[in-house]
Structure formats: structure tokens, C-alpha cells
Steps between C-alpha positions, in 0.01 A plus 500: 500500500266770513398398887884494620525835323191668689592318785814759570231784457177390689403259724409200323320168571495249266208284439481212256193391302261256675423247273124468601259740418384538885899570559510781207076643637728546855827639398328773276225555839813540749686738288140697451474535886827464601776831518699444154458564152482181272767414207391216298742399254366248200585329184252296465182722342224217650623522846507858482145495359384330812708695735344850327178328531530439920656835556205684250245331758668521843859682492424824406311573800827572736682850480798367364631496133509168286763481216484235182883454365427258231782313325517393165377619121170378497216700744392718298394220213337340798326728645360716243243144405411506871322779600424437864830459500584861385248659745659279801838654391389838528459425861870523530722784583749439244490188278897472386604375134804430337471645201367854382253358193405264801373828667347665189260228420421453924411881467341436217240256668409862730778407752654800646700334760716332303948569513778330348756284713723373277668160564775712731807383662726608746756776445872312535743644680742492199454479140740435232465763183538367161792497343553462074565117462722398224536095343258282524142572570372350812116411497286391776187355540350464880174422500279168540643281216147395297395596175258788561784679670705475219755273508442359167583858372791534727666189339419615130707837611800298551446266232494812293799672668752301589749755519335591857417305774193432747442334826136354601448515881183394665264220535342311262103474474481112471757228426380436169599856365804414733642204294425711144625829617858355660520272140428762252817724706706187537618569116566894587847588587380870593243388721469357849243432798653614783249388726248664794638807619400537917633781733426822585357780266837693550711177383217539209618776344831418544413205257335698276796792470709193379348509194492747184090476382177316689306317226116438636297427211209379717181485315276419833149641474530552888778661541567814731727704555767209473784527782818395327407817285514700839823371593662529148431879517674474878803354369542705231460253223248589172200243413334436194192387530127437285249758501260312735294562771688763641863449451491820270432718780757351782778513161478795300617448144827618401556673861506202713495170280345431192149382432388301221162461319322165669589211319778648277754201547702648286508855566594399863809335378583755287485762775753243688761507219463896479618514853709289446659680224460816628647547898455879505163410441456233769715748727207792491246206527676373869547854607110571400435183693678543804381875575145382413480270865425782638168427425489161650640562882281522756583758684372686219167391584528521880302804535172402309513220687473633814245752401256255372496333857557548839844452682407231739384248236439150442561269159312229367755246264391264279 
């Protein structure tokens, strides 16, 4: 997304990840003495170890910039027990994080070239504006279908409430939790699997406006800044969420969504029937969440971009 997005700003060549380390030693060299600035977008903190590693020892040398835009919550955890690892990332113009506590620890570590790129989308051409919603609730959950995202949770809110209902879309992490997950909803009448959702972000958050209230009690220890949490706040429709990793910073409490204390089952489904109960309520929480996406477009980022690199630039995908 982010290289069709430059790609109408600079020129752009797009380079994918060798898979042998010879293949990643050249790439990095070429860009060095080559003409363009180098973009090397990661999520996986090993392979960007290596990468920081060849560039630290022979990429640096050209007179071009070199840009880090890391994906995912987890860097900072990583790096800070790695200390070569820190120094090689200070080699970097800008290292990019999702996540602002992502860039306080970073800096932290003496890092001074660190930024936050949140996990952005594209501004649609039209959006729809909430509207107050009256009968019953509709929930959704869209998300990868496994325990540690939550689904468990999910179904205890509707076994709870059955005066609303919710809709699970996504995949499922293994067809084990497959044949318990469809069972244990099979005796819900306010709950259904409607299946893997594909087609374009804008059809996305036309999905997502369908519904009244995004339930993503995820409980990952890796988790980001999650997307469906970016597009709920695009189509207008309030989350609530756990207080983990950094979900309280993408949805601030009471504005936005609601966040609840990590692990309170309970409280979460309490905060469900409160909106539930209360639509003025969930009202100021969709119109909180719909202005806040402002946050998450990229064009709002479009000019720090640019300055941390050179116009004619090359990027490195893995």
C-alpha cells in the first residue's frame, strides 16, 4: 500500500527481498552506489537485524538516505536485548514504528532517529458519518478466528447478551479450533460466521459501517497497531478493545471506543451491554471514532516521508 501510494509522488522501483544472503549483501551495495534512496519495509525483526547489519558495514557509504519502516508491535522488545543491533539502527535515516511507546523505548536505547508511521491507510474518496442506531445491537468481530485473538471472549459476549447480535468474519488459525469454534455458535441464535471477507479496502469499510460496535478482544502479545482497528475508525464505527500492547493509544478511552483492563472478561462485556443500553453514548463514541482517522491516512504522513529520503528512491520488501 504504502509503495502504490509513494509511487504517485516519486519515482519508485520496487525491489523484493533476495532470499540468499549474497542476494540481500548486493541489493543493499547497489542502492549504496547506485542514484536512489533505499526504503526497506519489514515485519520480521531477524531479517531486519541482518539487513541493518549489511547496510551498517557496506550501505552507508553512498550519498543517499536509507529509511527502516518496520511493521508490527514488537522491535523495540527485540532490539533493546541486541545491542549491535541498536548501534546498526542508528545507521539509518529514519527507522519508522507504529506505535508512539514503540518510539519512546527506541529513543530510549540513545536512538534519535527514530518516527512514528502508524499502520496508515488510504484516504477514501467517500465516507459514510455515523448515524444514532436504534433496535438491535449489531456486533462484529473481524479478525483471525483463534483463541489469542479473542474469539472465545467474543462468543461469551453473546452468550451473555442475547438481546444483540454479532457476526465472526475471518479465517480460522487451524481446523481444530475450526470444528470447536463453529459447534460452540451452532447453539447461538444471535450469532453467525459469515465467512472470509476479500475485496478491496474501500468495500472494507463499507462492511464495517454495516455494523453498530467492533468487538476485538485480542490478547496477542505481538500485536501492533492492529488494522481492522484502522478501518473501524474509517468507517465510523466505535471499538472496544483490551488494554494491550498498544491498542490504548490507537483507541482512546471514552473518545473513540472503550478500553478495558487486560484480562477483565467481564468488564469487557459489561462495557458491551452499556452501549448497548445507552445509544447516545455509542453515538459520541462513532463520531469520536470516525473524526479520529485522521490520524491513520497517509497522506498525513506524506511529507516526513519524503523528507527522510530522497525523491528518486528505491524499496526493499520483504
Amino acid at each position: 500500500m504504502l509503495f502504490a501510494f509513494l509511487s504517485k509522488q516519486v519515482q519508485v522501483e520496487r525491489v523484493f527481498y533476495s532470499n540468499s544472503l549474497l542476494g540481500k549483501i548486493a541489493q543493499i551495495i547497489a542502492v549504496a552506489v547506485g542514484g536512489s534512496s533505499l526504503v526497506i519495509g519489514v515485519g520480521s525483526n531477524s531479517n531486519l537485524q541482518l539487513l541493518s547489519r549489511i547496510y551498517a558495514a557496506v550501505g552507508n557509504r553512498g550519498s543517499r538516505k536509507a529509511i527502516v519502516v518496520a511493521m508490527g508491535g514488537s522491535l523495540h522488545d527485540y532490539a533493546h536485548l541486541r545491542p549491535r543491533f541498536i548501534n546498526d539502527l542508528s545507521k539509518f535515516s529514519k527507522v519508522f514504528v507504529e506505535a508512539e511507546e514503540m518510539a519512546r523505548s527506541l529513543s530510549s536505547e540513545g536512538l534519535k532517529n527514530i518516527s512514528v508511521f502508524p499502520n496508515c491507510r488510504v484516504r477514501p474518496k467517500t465516507r459514510k458519518k455515523p448515524s444514532r442506531v436504534d433496535g438491535r445491537l449489531k456486533c462484529l468481530y473481524y479478525s483471525i478466528i483463534c483463541p489469542e485473538k479473542g474469539s472465545d471472549i467474543a462468543i461469551s459476549v453473546a452468550e451473555e447478551l442475547p438481546s444483540l447480535d454479532l457476526d465472526f468474519w475471518g479465517e480460522f488459525c487451524d481446523n481444530e479450533y475450526k470444528t470447536k469454534f463453529l459447534s460452540n455458535i451452532e447453539v447461538l441464535s444471535n450469532c453467525n460466521y459469515r465467512g472470509v471477507y476479500k475485496a478491496s479496502y474501500e468495500d472494507v469499510y463499507e462492511l464495517i459501517s454495516s455494523y453498530d460496535l467492533l468487538l476485538f478482544p485480542s490478547l496477542w502479545k505481538h500485536e501492533g497497531v492492529p488494522g481492522v482497528l484502522v478501518e473501524s475508525k474509517i468507517a465510523g464505527v466505535p471499538t472496544i478493545v483490551f488494554n494491550n500492547n498498544f491498542n490504548a493509544e490507537v483507541v482512546v478511552n471514552t473518545k473513540e471506543g472503550l478500553v478495558v483492563d487486560r484480562n477483565d472478561i467481564n468488564g469487557f462485556i459489561n462495557y458491551v451491554r452499556d452501549l448497548d443500553s445507552d445509544r447516545s453514548k455509542l453515538l459520541a463514541l462513532a463520531e469520536g471514532a470516525y473524526k479520529s482517522a485522521e490520524r491513520y491516512f497517509l497522506d498525513a504522513y506524506t511529507g516526513e516521508l519524503l523528507r527522510a529520503m530522497d525523491c528518486s528512491y528505491k524499496e526493499l520488501v520483504d
